[in-house]
N, C-alpha and C positions, 0 to 999 in steps of 0.2 A: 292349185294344190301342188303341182309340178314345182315347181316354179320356189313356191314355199320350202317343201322338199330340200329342193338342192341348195336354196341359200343356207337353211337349215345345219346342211351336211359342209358347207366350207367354213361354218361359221365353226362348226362344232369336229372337227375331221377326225377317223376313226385314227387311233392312235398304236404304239406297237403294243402297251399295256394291254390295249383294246381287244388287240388280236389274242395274246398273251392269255387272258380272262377266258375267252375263248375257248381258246384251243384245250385249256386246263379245267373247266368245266364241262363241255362238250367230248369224250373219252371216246365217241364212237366213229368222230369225224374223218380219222385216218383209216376207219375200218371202210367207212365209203370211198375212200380215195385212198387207198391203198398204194394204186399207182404214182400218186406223189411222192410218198416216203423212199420209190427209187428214185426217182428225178430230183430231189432236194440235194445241194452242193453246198456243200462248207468248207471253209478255209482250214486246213489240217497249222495246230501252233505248232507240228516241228517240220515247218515251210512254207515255200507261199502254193503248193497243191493243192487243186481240189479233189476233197473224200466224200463219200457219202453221209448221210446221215447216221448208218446204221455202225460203219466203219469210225465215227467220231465219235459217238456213242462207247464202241470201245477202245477207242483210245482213253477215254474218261474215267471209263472202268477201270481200264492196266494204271491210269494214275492215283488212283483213288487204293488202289489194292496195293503200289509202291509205297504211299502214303503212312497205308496201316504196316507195312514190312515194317518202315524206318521207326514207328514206335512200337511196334512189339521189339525190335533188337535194342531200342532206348531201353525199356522195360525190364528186357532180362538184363541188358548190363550191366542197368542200377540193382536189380535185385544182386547181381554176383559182387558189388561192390560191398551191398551193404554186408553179403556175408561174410567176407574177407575183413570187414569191420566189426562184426561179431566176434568172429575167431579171434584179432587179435585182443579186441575187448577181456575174452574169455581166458586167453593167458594172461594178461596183465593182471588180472585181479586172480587167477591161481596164485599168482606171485605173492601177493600181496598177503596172500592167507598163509605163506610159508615163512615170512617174517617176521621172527622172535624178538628181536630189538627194538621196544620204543624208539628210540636214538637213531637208527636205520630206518623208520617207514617212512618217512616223508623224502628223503631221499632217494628212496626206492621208488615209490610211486613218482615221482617225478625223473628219473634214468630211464625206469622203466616203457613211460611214457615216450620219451623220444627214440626207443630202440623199438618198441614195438610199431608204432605209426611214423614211425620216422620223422618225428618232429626236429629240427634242428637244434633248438636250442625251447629250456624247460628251466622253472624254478617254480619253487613254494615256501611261503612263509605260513608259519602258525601262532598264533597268538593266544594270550590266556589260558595258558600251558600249565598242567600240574608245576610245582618250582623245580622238580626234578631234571625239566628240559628247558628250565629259563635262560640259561646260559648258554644253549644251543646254537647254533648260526641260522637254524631256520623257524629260533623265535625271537631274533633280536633285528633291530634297525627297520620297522615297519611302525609309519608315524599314525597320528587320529587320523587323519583326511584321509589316507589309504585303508583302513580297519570300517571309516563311515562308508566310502566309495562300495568297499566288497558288500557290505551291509545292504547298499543299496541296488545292488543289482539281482532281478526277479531271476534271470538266465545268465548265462554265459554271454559275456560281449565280445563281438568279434568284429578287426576293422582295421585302420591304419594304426598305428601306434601317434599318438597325438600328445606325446611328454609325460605318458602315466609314471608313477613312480613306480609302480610294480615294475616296469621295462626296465631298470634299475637294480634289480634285482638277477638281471641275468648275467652271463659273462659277457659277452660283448652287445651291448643295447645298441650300439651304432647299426648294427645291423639286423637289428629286430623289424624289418617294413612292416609287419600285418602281426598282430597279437589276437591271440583267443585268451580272455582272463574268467576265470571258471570258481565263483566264489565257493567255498565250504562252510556247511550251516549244519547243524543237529536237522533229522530230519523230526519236524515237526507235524503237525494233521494239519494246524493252518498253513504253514509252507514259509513263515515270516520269522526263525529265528535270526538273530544278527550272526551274524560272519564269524568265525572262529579264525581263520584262516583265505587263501587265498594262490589256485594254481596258477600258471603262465605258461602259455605256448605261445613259441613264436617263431618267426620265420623271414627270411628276407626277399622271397616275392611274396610281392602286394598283396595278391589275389588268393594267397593259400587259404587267408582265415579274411574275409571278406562279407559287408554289411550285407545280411539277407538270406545267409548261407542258413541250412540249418540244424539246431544246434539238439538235435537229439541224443546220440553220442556223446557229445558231450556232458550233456547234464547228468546222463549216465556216470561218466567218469568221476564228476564232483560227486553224487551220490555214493557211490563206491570208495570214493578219497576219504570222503569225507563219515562213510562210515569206520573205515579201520582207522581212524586219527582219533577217533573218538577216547580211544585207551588214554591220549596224551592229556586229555582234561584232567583238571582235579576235581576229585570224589565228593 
């Protein structure tokens, strides 16, 4: 039976899981052997020292507590972005509400935009315009494939500029790297009117308006655009 036993035990050998299983079901064992929990020696990772158990333990702790610092300081200084993003949100569309001129809002809304968030460079086209503003510059030279395109976008796209035509539309497009294009639609319940129009932010590092980013703010913005444009349709 001996004999059986031990070939038993080589065939089968307790393993560190084994211990592991153990030691994590068994909760009283250290209370028996108390005296181990000083004698156990662990490698400290800021060295090659040996610490105690109890002293690793808190080392683990102070990481884990550095850990949650570095996202609660994430946290609040996404929150204080987002409300510096508020704020300017909030003048921009005062602005908006203070202009009297059909002929002036789309222009507005688009200065305004680059002075308040500091976009570099900004344009908007409008289309199917009362006839009052046909002759406008920001309802003319915007072809079908650009009128289908804004149509066709559920959000805001944002990303490298890849030969849109709307980039076209700016003053200098050579230097447009990263474009936000922010369609303008009637807000409807389903959410699928076609495109009336069509914003442009743009920017020459890549990464300002970047695929993934996201575009809450934004949509805001077209919403808002795209409410006070609404005067420019015809009745």
């Amino acid at each position: 039976m001996t004999v059986q036993s031990t070939a038993g035990s080589a065939m089968n050998p307790i393993t560190e899981d084994d211990i592991a299983n153990y030691l994590a079901n068994t909760p009283d064992f250290f209370a028996r052997h108390a005296q181990l929990l000083a004698s156990v020696q662990l490698t400290s990772p800021h060295g090659n020292r040996a610490v105690s158990l109890q002293e690793r333990q808190a080392e683990m702790l102070r990481e884990k507590i550095k850990a949650l610092e570095h996202r609660l300081m994430d946290m609040v200084r996404n929150g204080n972005d987002n409300v510096i993003i508020a704020d300017r949100l909030h003048r921009w569309a005062r602005i908006l509400f203070q202009v009297q001129s059909g002929r002036a809002l789309p222009i507005t809304i688009a200065a305004e935009i680059a002075s308040q968030f500091h976009v570099p460079q900004t344009a908007i086209k409008v289309w199917d315009v009362d006839s009052r503003y046909g002759a406008e510059v920001f309802a003319e030279g915007v072809s079908d494939d650009a009128r289908t395109f804004a149509s066709s976008l559920t959000m805001p796209y944002c990303g490298v500029n890849s030969g849109f035509e709307a980039a076209g539309w700016l003053v200098d497009p050579a230097m447009a790297m990263s474009l936000a294009l922010i369609p303008l639609r009637e807000h409807t319940p389903g959410g699928n009117a076609p495109a009336f129009g069509m914003l442009v932010l743009a920017s020459p590092d890549p990464q300002r308006f970047q695929s993934g980013m996201g575009t809450d703010f934004l949509e805001r913005i077209g919403e808002l655009a795209s409410a006070a444009l609404m005067r420019l349709r015809p009745r």
